[in-house]
C-alpha positions as CSV (number, residue, x, y, z in Angstrom):
1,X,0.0,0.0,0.0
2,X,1.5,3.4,-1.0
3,X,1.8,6.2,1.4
4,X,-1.1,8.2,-0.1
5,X,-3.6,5.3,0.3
6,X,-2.2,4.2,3.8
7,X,-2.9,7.9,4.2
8,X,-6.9,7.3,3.3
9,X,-7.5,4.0,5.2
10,X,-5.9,6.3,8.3
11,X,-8.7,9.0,8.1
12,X,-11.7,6.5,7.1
13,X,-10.6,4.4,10.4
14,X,-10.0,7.5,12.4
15,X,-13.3,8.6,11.5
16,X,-15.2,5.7,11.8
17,X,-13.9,5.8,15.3
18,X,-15.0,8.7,15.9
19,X,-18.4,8.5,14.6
20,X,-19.2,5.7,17.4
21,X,-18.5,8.5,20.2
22,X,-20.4,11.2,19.1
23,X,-23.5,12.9,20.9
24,X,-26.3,14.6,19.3
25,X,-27.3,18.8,20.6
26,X,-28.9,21.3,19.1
27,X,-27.1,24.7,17.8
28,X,-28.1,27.3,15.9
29,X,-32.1,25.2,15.3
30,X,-30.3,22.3,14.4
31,X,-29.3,19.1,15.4
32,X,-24.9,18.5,15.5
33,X,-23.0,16.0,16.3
34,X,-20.4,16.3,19.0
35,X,-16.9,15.4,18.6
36,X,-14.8,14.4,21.9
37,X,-16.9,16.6,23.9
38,X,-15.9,14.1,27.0
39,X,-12.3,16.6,26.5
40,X,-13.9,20.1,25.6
41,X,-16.6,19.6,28.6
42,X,-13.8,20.1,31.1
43,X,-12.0,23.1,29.1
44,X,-15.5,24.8,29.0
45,X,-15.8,24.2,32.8
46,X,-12.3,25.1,33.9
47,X,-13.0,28.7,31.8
48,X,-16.3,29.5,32.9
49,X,-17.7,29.1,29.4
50,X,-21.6,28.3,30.0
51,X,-23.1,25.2,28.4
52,X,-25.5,27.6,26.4
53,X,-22.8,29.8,24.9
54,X,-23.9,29.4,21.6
55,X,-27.6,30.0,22.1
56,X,-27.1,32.9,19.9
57,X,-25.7,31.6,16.9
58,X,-27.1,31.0,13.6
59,X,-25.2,29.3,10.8
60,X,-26.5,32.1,8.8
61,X,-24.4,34.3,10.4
62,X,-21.2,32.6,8.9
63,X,-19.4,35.0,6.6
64,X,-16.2,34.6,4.8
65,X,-13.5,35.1,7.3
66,X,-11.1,36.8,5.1
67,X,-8.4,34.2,5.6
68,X,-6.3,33.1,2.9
69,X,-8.3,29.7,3.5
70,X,-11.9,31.6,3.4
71,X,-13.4,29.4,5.8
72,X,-17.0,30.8,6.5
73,X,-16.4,32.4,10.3
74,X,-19.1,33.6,12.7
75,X,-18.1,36.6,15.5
76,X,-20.6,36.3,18.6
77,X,-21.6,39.1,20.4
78,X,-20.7,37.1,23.9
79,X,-16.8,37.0,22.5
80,X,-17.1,33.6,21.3
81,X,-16.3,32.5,17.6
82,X,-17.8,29.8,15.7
83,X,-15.7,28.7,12.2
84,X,-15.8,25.9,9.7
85,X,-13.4,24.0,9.4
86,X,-11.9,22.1,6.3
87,X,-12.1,18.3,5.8
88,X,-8.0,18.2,7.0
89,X,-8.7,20.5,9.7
90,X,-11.5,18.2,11.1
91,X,-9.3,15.1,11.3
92,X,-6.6,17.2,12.3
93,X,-8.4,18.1,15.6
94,X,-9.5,14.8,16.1
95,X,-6.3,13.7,16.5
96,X,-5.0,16.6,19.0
97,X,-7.6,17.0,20.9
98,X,-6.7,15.1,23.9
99,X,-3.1,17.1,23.9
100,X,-4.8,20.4,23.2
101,X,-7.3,19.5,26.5
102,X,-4.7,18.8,28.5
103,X,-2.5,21.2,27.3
104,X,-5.0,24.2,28.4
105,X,-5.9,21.9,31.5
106,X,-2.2,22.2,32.7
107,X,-1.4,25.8,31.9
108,X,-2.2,29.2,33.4
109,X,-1.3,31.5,30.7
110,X,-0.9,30.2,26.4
111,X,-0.9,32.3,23.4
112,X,-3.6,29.2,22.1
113,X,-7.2,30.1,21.1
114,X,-9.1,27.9,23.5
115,X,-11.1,25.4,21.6
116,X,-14.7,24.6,23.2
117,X,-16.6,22.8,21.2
118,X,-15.9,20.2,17.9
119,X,-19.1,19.5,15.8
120,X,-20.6,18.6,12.7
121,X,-23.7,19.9,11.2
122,X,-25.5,18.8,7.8
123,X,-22.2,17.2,6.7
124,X,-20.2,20.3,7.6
125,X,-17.4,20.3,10.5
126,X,-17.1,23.1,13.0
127,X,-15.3,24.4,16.2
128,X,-15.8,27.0,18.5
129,X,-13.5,29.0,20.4
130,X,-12.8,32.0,21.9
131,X,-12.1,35.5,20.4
132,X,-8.6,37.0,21.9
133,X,-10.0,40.5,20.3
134,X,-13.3,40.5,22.4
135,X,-13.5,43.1,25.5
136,X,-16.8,42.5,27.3
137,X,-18.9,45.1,27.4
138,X,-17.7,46.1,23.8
139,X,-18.8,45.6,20.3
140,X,-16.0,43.6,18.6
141,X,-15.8,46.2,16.1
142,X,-15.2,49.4,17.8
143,X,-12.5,47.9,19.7
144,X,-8.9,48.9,17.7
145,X,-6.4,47.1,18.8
146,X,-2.3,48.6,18.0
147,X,-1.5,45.3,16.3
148,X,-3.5,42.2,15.1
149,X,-1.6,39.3,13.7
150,X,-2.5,35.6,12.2
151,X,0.3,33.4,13.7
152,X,0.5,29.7,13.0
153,X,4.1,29.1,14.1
154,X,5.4,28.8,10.1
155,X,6.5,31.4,7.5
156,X,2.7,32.0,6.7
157,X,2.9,34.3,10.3
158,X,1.8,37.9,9.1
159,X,0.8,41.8,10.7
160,X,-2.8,41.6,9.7
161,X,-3.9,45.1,10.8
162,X,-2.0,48.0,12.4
163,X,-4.3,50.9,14.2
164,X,-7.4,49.4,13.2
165,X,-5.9,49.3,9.4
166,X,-5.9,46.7,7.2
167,X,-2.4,45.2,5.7
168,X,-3.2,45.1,1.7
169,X,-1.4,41.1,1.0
170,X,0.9,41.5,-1.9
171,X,2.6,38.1,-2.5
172,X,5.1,37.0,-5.1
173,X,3.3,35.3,-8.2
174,X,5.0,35.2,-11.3
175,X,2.6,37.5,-13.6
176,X,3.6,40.3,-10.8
177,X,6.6,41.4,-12.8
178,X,6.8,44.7,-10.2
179,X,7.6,42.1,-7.4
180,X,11.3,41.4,-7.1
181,X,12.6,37.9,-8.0
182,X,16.0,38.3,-6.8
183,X,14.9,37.9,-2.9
184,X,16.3,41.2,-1.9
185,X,12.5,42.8,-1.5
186,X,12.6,39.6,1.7
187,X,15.4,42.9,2.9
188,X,12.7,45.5,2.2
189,X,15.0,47.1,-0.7
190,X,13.6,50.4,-1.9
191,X,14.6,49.6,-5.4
192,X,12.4,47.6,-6.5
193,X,8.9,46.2,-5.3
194,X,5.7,48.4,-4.3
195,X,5.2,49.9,-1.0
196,X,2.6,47.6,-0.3
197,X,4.6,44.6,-0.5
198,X,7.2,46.6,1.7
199,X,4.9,46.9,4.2
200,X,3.5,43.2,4.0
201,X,6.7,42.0,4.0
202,X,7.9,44.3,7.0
203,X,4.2,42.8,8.8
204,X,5.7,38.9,8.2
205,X,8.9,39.8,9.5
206,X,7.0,41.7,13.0
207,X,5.2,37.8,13.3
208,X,8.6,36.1,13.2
């Protein structure tokens, strides 16, 4: 068996595991599927978190999250988030969960959005977190933070707003002739490249 089928019996068995220890609630006037929620139960307890948290949410409210995935994304006014997640994403969290639970079990302070909840809904996967840009008492958006960044650990790390302003993404494709090819725009050179992709580039180097 190659790796890439090895790869697809994996996932089918995890999942078929994982389909035997599921329970059945209702969110946003339907009825999900609960993944591992033996885990999140305890982070939801350990943080507070009500088990009617997501009373408010409708799955209409899922917009495009402007990520360079463009998962749909849902902001709730009790600082909660709600967001779709991909087929690889939803395998991926079945498999950390249990070290993501006792990861946040065992530590008082983590730069890790808290995961609460892992469900699936008319063949769609979900999870729902909490929003590190939510200040209670405050609507989401009239709160302007000095920076905002999407960090995942990886080169991908980026500046994704600076006072309350949006960080126009200019990457290197090969039909941008104006981008530099020769690397030295990585150094923020002023000779070639536009101002937007020094300022992108100066954002990823802010994550790192």
């Amino acid at each position: 068996m190659d790796a890439p089928e090895k790869g697809r019996e994996e996932f089918k068995a995890l999942a078929r595991d994982n389909k035997e220890a599921k329970s059945t609630v209702k969110i946003g006037g339907k009825e999900v599927k609960l993944y591992g929620d033996h885990d999140f139960a305890r982070i939801r307890k350990r943080k507070g978190v009500p088990e009617d948290f997501l009373s408010s949410f409708k799955f209409e409210d899922l917009s495009d999250g402007g990520g360079k995935g463009g998962s749909p994304i849902a902001f709730l006014s009790n600082g909660y988030i709600v967001k779709e997640l991909a087929e690889g994403d939803h395998v991926a969290l079945l498999e950390m969960r249990e070290s993501l639970c006792s990861w946040e079990e065992n530590k008082e302070r983590s730069l890790l959005v808290v995961f609460l909840l892992h469900f699936e809904a008319s063949g769609r996967y979900f999870a729902a977190m909490t929003n590190v840009f939510y200040v209670k008492g405050k609507k989401g958006r009239k709160v302007i933070w000095k920076y905002q960044f999407d960090l995942k650990g990886c080169r991908d790390d980026k500046l994704l707003r600076i006072n309350g302003r949006k960080i126009t993404e200019v990457h290197k494709r090969w039909y941008m002739f104006y981008n530099c090819w020769f690397g030295c725009d990585d150094c923020l050179c002023t000779c070639c490249g536009s101002e937007d992709r020094r300022k992108y580039m100066a954002g990823k180097a802010m994550g790192d």
